[in-house]
Steps between C-alpha positions, in 0.01 A plus 500: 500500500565360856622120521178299555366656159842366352464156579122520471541566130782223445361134393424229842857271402707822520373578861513174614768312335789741351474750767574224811721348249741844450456534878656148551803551261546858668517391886514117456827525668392689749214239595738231476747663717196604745350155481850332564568728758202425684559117465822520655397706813188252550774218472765665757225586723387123551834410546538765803228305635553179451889546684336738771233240551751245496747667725204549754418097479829401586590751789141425636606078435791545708361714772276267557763206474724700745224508770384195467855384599526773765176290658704200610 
């Protein structure tokens, strides 16, 4: 008897309710872990920007402080 005929002959709650539920408590950690992970790149990753992007407003403020000074 292959798989599909397993579950096929098992009631609708066990398919869709203990199954995902045993699959949770299994690799919940796992998903958290994954999920945190994840989280915590996306956050580092908008830092990098927002310092690059800030780093690149203030050398372009002063460059264009500097020759405005250089014009008198």
């Amino acid at each position: 008897m292959d798989a599909k005929g397993t579950l096929s002959s098992l009631p609708w709650w066990v398919t869709w309710i203990v199954i995902p539920v045993i699959a949770l408590v299994v690799f919940g950690g796992l998903i958290a872990n994954l999920v945190g992970f994840l989280i915590g790149l996306l956050f580092k990753v908008l830092v990098f920007v927002a310092l690059v992007g800030g780093v690149v407003y203030l050398v372009r403020r002063v460059k264009a402080g500097a020759s405005s000074r250089s014009d008198w």
